[in-house]
TORBASE-612008 format. One record per residue: residue in one letter; residue number from 1; x, y negated, z negated of N, C-alpha, C in turn. Coordinates in steps of 0.1 Angstrom, whole numbers, plus 5000, padded with zeros to 4 digits. Layout:
<sites>
<site 'A' NUM <X Y Z> <X Y Z> <X Y Z>> ...
</sites>
This chain:
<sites>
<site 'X' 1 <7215 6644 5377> <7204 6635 5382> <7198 6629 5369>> <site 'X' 2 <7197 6615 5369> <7193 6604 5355> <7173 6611 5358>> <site 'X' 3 <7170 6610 5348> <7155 6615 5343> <7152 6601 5344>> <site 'X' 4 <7140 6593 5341> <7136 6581 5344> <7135 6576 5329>> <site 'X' 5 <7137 6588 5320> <7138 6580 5305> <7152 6575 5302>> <site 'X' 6 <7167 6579 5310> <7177 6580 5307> <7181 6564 5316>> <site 'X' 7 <7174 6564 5328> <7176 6548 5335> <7169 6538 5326>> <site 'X' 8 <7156 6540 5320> <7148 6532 5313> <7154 6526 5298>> <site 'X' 9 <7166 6535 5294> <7169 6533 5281> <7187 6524 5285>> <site 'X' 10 <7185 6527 5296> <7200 6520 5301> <7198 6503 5301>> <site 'X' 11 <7188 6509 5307> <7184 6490 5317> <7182 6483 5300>> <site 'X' 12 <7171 6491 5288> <7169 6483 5279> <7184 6481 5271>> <site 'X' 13 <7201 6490 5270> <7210 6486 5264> <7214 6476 5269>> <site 'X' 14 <7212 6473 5284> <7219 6459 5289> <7217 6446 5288>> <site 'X' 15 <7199 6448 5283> <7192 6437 5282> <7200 6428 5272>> <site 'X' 16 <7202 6411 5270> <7208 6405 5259> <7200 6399 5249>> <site 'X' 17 <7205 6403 5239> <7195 6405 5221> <7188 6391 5225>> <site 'X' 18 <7170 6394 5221> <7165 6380 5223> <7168 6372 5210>> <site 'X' 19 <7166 6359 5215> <7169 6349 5205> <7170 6346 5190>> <site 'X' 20 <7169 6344 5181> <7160 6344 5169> <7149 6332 5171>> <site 'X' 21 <7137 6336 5161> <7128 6327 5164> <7130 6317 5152>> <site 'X' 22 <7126 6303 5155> <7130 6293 5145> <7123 6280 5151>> <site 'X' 23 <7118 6274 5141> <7109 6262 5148> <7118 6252 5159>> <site 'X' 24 <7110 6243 5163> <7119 6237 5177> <7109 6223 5171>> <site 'X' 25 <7121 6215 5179> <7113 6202 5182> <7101 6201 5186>> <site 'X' 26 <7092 6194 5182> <7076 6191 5184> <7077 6178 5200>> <site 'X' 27 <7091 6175 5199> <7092 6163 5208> <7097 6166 5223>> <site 'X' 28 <7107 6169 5219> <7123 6178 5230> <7123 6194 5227>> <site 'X' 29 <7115 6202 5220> <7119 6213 5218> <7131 6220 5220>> <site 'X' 30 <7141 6212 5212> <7154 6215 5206> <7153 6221 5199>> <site 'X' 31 <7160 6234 5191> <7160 6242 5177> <7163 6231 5167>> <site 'X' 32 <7157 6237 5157> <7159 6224 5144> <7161 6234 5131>> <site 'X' 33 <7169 6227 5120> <7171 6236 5110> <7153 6240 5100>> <site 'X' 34 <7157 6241 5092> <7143 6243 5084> <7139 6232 5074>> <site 'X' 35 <7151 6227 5071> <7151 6217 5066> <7154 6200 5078>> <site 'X' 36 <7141 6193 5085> <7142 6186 5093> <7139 6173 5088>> <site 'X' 37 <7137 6164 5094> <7128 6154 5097> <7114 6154 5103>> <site 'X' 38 <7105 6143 5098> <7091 6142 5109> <7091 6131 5112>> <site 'X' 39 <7081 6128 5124> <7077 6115 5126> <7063 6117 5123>> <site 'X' 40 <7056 6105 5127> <7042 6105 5122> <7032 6096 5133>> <site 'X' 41 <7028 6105 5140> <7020 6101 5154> <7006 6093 5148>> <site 'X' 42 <7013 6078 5146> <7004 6068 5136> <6989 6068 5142>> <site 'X' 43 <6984 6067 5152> <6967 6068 5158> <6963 6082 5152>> <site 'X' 44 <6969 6093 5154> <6965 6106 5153> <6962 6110 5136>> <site 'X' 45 <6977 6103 5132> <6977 6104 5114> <6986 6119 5116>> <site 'X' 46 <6994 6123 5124> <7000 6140 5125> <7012 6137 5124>> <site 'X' 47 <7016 6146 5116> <7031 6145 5111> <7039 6154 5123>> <site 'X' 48 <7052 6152 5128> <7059 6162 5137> <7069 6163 5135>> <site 'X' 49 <7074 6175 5136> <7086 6181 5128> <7097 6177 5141>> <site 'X' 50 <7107 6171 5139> <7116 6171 5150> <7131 6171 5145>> <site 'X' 51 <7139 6172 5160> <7156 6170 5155> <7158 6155 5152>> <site 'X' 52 <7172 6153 5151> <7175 6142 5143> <7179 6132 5159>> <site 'X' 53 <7179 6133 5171> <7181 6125 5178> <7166 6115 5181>> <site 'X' 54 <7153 6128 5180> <7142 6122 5184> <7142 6111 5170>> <site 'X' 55 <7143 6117 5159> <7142 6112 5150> <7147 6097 5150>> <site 'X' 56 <7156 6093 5150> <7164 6079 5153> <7156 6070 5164>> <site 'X' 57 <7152 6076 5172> <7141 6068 5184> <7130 6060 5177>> <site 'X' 58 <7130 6068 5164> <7116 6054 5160> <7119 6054 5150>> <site 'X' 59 <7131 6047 5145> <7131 6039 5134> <7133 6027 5128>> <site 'X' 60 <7129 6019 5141> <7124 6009 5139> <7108 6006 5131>> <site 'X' 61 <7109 5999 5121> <7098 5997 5115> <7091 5988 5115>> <site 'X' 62 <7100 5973 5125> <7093 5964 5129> <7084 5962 5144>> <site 'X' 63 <7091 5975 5150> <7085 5979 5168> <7072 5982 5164>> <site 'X' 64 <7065 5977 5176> <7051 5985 5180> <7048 5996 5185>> <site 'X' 65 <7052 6009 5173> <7054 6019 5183> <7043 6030 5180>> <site 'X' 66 <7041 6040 5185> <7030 6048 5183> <7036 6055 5176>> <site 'X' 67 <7048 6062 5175> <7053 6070 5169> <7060 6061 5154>> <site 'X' 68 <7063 6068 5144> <7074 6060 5131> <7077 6069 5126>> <site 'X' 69 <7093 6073 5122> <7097 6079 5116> <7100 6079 5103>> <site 'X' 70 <7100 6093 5093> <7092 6091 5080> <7110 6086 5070>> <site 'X' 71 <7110 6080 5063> <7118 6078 5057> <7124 6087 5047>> <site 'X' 72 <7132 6090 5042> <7137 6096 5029> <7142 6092 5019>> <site 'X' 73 <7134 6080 5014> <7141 6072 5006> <7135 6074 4989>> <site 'X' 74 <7134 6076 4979> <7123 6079 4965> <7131 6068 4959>> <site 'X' 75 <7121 6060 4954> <7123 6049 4944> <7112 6047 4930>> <site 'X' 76 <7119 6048 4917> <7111 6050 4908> <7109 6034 4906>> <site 'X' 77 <7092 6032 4902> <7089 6022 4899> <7084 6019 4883>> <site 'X' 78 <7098 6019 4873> <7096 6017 4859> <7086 6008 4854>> <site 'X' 79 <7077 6009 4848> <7071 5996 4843> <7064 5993 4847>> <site 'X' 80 <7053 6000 4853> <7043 5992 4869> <7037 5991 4864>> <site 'X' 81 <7030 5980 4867> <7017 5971 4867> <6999 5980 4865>> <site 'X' 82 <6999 5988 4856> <6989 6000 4859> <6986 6005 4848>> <site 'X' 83 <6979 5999 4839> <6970 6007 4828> <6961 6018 4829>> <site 'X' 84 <6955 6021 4818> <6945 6030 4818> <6932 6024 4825>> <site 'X' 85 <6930 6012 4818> <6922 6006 4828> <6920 6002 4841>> <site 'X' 86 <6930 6001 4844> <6932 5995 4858> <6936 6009 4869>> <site 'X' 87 <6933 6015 4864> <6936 6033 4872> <6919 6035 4871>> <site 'X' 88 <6915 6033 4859> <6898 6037 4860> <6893 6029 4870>> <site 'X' 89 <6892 6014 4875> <6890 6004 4882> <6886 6012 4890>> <site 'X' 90 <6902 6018 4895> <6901 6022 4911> <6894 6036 4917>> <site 'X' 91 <6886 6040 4905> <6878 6048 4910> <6883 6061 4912>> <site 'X' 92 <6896 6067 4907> <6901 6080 4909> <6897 6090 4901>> <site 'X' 93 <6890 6101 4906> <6885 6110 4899> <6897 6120 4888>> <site 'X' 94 <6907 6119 4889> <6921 6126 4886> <6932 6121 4884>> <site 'X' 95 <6942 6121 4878> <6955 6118 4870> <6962 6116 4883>> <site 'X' 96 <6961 6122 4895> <6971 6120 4903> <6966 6114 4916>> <site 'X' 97 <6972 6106 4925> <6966 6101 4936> <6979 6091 4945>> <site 'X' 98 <6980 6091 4954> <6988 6085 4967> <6979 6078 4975>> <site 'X' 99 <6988 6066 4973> <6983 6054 4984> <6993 6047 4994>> <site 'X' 100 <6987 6043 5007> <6994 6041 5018> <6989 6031 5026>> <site 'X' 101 <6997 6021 5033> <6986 6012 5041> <6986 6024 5055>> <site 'X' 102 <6973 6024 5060> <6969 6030 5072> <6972 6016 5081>> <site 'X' 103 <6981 6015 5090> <6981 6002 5100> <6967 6003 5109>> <site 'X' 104 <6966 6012 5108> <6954 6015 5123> <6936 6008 5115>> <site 'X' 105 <6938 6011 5107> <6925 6004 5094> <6926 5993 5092>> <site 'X' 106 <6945 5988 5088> <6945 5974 5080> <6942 5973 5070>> <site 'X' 107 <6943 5986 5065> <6942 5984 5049> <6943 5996 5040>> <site 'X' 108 <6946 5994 5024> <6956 6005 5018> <6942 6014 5020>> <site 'X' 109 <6944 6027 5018> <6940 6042 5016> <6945 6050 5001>> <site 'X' 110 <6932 6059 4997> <6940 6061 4987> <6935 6075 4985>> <site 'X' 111 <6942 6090 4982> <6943 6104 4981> <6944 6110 4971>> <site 'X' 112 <6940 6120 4966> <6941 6126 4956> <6940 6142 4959>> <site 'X' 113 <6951 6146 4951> <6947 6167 4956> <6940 6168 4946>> <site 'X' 114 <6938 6183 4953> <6927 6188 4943> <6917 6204 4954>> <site 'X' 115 <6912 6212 4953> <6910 6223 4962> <6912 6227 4970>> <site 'X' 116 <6904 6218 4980> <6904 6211 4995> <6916 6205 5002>> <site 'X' 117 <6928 6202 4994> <6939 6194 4998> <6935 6180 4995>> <site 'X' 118 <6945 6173 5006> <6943 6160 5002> <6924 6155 5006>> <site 'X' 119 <6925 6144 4994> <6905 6139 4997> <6905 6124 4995>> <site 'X' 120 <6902 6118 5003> <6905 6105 5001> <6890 6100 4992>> <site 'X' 121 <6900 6089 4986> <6891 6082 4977> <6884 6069 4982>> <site 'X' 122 <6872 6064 4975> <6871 6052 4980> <6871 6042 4970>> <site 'X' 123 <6883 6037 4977> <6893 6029 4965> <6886 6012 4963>> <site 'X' 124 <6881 6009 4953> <6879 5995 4951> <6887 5986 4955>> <site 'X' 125 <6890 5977 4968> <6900 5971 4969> <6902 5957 4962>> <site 'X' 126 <6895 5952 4955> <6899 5938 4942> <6903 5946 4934>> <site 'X' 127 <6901 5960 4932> <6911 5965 4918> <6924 5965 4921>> <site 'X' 128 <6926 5972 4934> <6940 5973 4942> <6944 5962 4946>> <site 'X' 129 <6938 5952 4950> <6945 5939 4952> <6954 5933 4939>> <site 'X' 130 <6943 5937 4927> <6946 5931 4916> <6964 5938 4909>> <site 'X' 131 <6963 5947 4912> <6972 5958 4911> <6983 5951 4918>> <site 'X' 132 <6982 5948 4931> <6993 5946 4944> <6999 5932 4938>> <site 'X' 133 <6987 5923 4936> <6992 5908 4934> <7002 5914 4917>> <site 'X' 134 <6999 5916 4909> <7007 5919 4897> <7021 5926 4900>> <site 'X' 135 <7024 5935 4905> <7035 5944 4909> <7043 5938 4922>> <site 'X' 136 <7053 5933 4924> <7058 5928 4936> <7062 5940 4944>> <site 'X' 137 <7063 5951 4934> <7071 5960 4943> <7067 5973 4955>> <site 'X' 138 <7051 5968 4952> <7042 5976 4961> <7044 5971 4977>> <site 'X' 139 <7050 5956 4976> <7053 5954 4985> <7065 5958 4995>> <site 'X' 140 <7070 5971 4989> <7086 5978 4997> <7079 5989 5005>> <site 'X' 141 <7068 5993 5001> <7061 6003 5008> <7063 5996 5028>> <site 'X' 142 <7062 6010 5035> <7066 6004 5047> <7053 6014 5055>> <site 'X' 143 <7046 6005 5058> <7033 6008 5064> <7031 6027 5074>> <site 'X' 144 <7023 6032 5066> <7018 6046 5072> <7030 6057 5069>> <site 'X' 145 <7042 6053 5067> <7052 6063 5062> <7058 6067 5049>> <site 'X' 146 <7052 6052 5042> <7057 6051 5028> <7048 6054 5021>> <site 'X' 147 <7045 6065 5006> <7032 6062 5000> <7036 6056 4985>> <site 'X' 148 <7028 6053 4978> <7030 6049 4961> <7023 6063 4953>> <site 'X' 149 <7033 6067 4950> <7027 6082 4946> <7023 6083 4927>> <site 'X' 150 <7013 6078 4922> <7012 6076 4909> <7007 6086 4898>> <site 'X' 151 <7012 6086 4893> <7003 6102 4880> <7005 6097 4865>> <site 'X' 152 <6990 6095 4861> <6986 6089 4849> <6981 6100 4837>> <site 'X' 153 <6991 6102 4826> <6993 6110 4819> <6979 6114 4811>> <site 'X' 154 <6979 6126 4809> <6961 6125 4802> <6964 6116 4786>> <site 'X' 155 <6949 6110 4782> <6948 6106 4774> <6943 6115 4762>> <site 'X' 156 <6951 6121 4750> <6946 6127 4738> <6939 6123 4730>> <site 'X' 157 <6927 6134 4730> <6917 6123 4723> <6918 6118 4707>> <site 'X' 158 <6916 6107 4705> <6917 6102 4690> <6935 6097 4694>> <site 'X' 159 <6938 6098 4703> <6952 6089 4702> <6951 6072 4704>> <site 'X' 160 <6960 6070 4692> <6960 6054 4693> <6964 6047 4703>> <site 'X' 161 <6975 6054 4709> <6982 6048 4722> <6979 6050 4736>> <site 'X' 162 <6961 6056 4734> <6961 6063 4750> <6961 6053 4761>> <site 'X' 163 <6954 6041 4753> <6954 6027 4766> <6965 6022 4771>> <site 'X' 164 <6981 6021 4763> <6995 6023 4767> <7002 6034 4775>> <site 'X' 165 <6994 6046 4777> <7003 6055 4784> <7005 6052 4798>> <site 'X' 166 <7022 6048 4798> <7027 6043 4810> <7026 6054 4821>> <site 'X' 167 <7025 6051 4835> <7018 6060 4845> <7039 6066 4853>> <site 'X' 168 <7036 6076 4858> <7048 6078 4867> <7044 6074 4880>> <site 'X' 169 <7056 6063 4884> <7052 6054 4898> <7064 6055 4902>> <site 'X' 170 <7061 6061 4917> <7071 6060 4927> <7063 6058 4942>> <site 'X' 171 <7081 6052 4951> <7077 6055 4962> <7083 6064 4967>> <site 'X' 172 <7073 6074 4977> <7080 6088 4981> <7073 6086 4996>> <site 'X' 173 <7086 6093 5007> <7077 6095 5025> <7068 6103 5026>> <site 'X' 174 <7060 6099 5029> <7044 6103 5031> <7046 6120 5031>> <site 'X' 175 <7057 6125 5040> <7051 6138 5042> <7056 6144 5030>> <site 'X' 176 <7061 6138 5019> <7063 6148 5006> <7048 6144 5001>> <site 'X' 177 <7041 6134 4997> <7026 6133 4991> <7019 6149 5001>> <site 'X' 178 <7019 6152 5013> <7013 6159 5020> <7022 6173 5016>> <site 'X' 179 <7031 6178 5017> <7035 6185 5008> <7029 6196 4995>> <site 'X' 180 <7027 6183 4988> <7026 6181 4972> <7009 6187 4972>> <site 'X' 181 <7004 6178 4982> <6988 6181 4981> <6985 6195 4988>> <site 'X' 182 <6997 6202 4999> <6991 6214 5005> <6997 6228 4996>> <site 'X' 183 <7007 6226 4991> <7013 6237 4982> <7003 6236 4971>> <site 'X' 184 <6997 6229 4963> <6988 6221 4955> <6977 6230 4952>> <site 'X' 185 <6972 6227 4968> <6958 6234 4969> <6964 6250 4970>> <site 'X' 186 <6977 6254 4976> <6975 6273 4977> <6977 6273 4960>> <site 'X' 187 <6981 6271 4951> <6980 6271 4938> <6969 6274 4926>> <site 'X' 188 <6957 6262 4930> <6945 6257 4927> <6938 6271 4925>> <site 'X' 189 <6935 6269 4907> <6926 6281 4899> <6916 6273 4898>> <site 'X' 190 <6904 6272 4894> <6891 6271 4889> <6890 6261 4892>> <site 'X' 191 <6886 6248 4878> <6882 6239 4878> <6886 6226 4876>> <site 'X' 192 <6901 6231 4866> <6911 6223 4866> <6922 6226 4870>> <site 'X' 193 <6923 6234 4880> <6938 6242 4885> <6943 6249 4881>> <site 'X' 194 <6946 6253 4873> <6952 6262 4860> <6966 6255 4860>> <site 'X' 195 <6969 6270 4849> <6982 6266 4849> <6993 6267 4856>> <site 'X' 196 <6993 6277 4863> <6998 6277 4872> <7001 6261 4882>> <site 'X' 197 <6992 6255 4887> <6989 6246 4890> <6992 6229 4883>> <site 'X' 198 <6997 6230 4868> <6996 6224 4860> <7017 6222 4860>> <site 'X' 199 <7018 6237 4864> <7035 6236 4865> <7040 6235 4874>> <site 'X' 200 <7032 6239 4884> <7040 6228 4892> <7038 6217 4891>> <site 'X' 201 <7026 6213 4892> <7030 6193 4891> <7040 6188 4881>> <site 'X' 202 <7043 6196 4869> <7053 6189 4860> <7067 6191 4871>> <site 'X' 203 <7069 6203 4878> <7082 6204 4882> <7081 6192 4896>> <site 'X' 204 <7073 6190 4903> <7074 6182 4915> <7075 6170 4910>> <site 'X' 205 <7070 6162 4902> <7076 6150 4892> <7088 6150 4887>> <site 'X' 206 <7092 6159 4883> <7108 6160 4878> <7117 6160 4888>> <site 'X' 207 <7114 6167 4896> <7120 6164 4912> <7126 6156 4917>> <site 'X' 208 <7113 6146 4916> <7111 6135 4922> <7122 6122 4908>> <site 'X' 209 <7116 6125 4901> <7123 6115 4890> <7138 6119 4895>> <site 'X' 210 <7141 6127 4893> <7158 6133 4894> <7167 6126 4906>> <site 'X' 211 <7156 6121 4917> <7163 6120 4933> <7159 6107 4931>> <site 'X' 212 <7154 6100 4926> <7144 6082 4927> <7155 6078 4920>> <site 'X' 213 <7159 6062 4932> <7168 6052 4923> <7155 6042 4920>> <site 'X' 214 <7160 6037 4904> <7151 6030 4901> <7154 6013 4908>> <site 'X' 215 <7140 6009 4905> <7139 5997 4912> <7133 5990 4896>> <site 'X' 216 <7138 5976 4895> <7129 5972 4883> <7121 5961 4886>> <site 'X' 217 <7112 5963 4877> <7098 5950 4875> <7107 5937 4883>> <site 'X' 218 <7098 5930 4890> <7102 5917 4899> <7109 5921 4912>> <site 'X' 219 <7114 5927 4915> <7117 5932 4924> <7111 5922 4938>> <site 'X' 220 <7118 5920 4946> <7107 5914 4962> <7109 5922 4970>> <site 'X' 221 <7101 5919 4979> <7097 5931 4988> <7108 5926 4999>> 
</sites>
């Protein structure tokens, strides 16, 4: 005669092993690898993680669509149009900062990490304009998906060349700036980050430099 622990442990051998758990489409909730795609629910500003079919549904960049899928494209911009001065202009409290046109605003946005994650700035836009008209190539950015991800080297003090130190300019898809800024902040020591914090940003630039086809000065959009 089966005891009711000997039926209980039967029923549990026959059960079939559950699944593994692993993120799913935010769209179709299809399984997705870890390494995916997002789109970016443009009114909301929310990034979503999906498979590569949803993915293809909005990639049109000329459609009216609510959704836009984020690109993967890194393009270094040698040469850009962006002094020391003209970075002070724009009012950035920090060496590092990402800008994007928001469609839903009509007009560029501009971020910077730092504790908190990303904090948007409030960006002087005749500095930025001034910036945009100079550089043709701010014009490849593709609205809410694309950002201009810039990082302006510190200046040493007593150095003769600090007004020349050329800035690192790229374009990178938005959700690596968001990325950058949320790994950033779990990093973030005191008051200037530490060092810790200090190495990574050299490594996520290098990254980025390594994967970027260059584009050069004149360039049209």
């Amino acid at each position: 005669m089966s005891r009711p622990y000997d039926v209980l442990a039967r029923i549990r051998s026959n059960r079939p092993a559950p699944e593994q758990a692993g993120e799913r489409c935010e769209m179709c909730s299809e399984p997705i690898r870890d390494e995916h795609q997002h789109v970016l629910n443009v009114d909301g500003r929310q990034l979503m993680c999906v498979c590569r079919a949803c993915y293809l549904l909005f990639t049109d960049n000329h459609a009216d669509l609510r959704y836009r899928a984020v690109p993967d494209r890194y393009l270094a911009f040698d040469g850009f149009a962006l002094d020391r001065r003209a970075w002070e202009a724009l009012q950035i409290p920090v060496g590092v900062a990402f800008f994007f046109t928001n469609s839903a605003l009509e007009r560029t946005v501009a971020f910077y990490p730092g504790p908190a994650g990303a904090t948007e700035s409030q960006l002087d836009m005749d500095a930025w304009n001034a910036i945009r008209g100079a550089d043709s190539r701010v014009g490849l950015l593709v609205d809410d998906v694309e950002a201009l991800l810039v990082r302006v080297p510190e200046a040493r003090t007593g150095s003769a060349d600090a007004e020349s130190c050329e800035p690192q300019t790229y374009l990178v898809p938005i959700d690596a700036c968001y990325e950058f800024v949320g790994r950033l902040r779990m990093l973030w020591r005191g008051f200037d980050g530490g060092q810790e914090a200090r190495a990574f940003i050299d490594s996520f630039f290098s990254d980025i430099q390594a994967r970027a086809k260059n584009v050069p000065p004149g360039t049209p959009p």
